[in-house]
C-alpha positions, 0 to 999 in steps of 0.5 A: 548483437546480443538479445536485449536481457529480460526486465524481470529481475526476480520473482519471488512467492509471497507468504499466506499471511503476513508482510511481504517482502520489500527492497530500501527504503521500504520497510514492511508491506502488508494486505489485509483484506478481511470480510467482516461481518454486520456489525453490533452497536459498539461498532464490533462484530455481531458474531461470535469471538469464541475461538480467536486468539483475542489480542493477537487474532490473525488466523483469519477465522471465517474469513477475518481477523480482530487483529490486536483489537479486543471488541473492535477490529483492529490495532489499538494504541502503539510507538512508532519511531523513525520511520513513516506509515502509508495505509492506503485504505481501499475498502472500508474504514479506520478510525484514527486516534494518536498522542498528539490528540488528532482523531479521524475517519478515513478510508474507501480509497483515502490515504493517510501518510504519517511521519513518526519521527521522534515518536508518536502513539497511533491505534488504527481501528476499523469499526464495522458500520453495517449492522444489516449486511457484511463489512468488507475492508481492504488496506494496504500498510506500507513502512517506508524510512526515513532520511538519517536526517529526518529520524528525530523530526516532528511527527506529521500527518498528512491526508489524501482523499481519495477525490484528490489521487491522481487516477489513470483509466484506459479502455473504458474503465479496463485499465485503473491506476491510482497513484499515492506517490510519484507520477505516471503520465496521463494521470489527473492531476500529473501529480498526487498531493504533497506527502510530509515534508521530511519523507524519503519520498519528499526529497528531490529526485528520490523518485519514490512511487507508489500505486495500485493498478487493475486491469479487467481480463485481456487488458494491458498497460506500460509502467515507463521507465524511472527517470531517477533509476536512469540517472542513477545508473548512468552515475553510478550514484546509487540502486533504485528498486522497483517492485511489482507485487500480484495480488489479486486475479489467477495469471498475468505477464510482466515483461517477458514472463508470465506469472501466477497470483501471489508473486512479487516481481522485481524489475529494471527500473530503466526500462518500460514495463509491459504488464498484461492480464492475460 
């Protein structure tokens, strides 16, 4: 009998700055992870711009970035069409305002899920509320398609506290996960609030996911296999990816391989997946 082939399919190194890589139907994905400083009373930084490319500000002076914002961190007023945003807001705040006059504050673990569909104008802003010490601000933006069916939709927002995430946590607090999407045994509740109705993740057996995990040093912890991947590939029906991406921490193990910071691994779907800090 021959030696059970590795889950790791592929690693590939992440780029410095920018978006990751990502597989169908996943569109873009990208990190921001800035430490802003205190803020001044237009919710701007109390430092200096000078030296930033204002309007297109990604270089990441001083360990941030205005971003497209002009006095406020951020990405003022702009289309999307035919596709869906998933920011998950780890850290810090953003200030949403779109064309269908809705306004709101989210972020420190919220997560807003939006269907653009037939179109829709939204700025993303990140107003720096301490006026006494740093704002830091940790995002993840992930474009997701959408269905042939569901391009020309209504747009739809929808919410998700972070109070209402289905969260995982082992060991006394050594191992987390927080799931925006799909299910992971053992997670309260079994499963995340609704996404809109038209998403690619909203249609039966499309077993789409999405979660972060953090594990403290010598703690490990088993992603199971899809369910939908398995049937897919019984069938012969369609792909199903799956994608681990290390971003943060110096070295782990995924499956059989050890690994350093700043990878995207691509993995069998079918198969359990060992990972481990250490």
């Amino acid at each position: 009998m021959s030696a059970l082939k590795s889950p790791v399919r592929a690693v590939t190194r992440l780029p410095s700055a920018g978006p990751w890589p990502t597989n169908d139907p996943f569109l873009f994905a990208v990190h921001h992870n800035d430490n802003f400083p205190a803020g001044n009373a237009g919710l701007g930084p109390v430092e200096s711009l000078r030296g930033r490319s204002i309007g297109q500000d990604f270089a990441n002076k001083d360990g941030w970035n205005m971003y497209h914002g002009e006095k406020v961190p951020g990405f003022p007023q702009h289309p999307h069409r035919g596709f869906e945003t998933v920011t998950v807001c780890r850290t810090g705040l953003v200030d949403h305002f779109d064309s269908l006059g809705a306004t709101g504050r989210f972020g420190e673990g919220d997560v807003q899920w939006m269907t653009a569909g037939k179109g829709v104008c939204h700025s993303e802003m990140f107003p720096l509320l301490n006026p006494a010490g740093r704002n830091p601000m940790e995002l993840f933006q992930i474009w997701m398609n959408l269905p042939a069916a569901s391009k020309m939709v209504d747009p739809f927002f929808a919410m998700l506290w972070a109070d209402q995430l289905p969260r995982l946590s082992l060991d006394g607090g050594g191992v987390e996960v927080a799931v925006v999407s799909g299910a992971v045994p053992g997670a309260t509740p079994a499963l995340p609030p609704p996404c809109p109705p038209n998403s690619w993740a909203a249609q039966p057996g499309s077993g789409v996911g999405i979660a972060t995990i953090k594990l403290l040093p010598g703690k490990a912890w088993t992603l199971f296999a899809s369910p939908t991947a398995a049937a897919l590939a019984s069938s012969g029906a369609g792909e199903f990816h799956r994608s681990v991406y290390f971003y943060a921490g110096s070295k782990c193990s995924v499956g059989d391989q050890s690994v350093t910071v700043g990878v995207k691994i691509d993995v069998d779907p079918t198969r359990d997946l060992a990972i481990a800090n250490r």
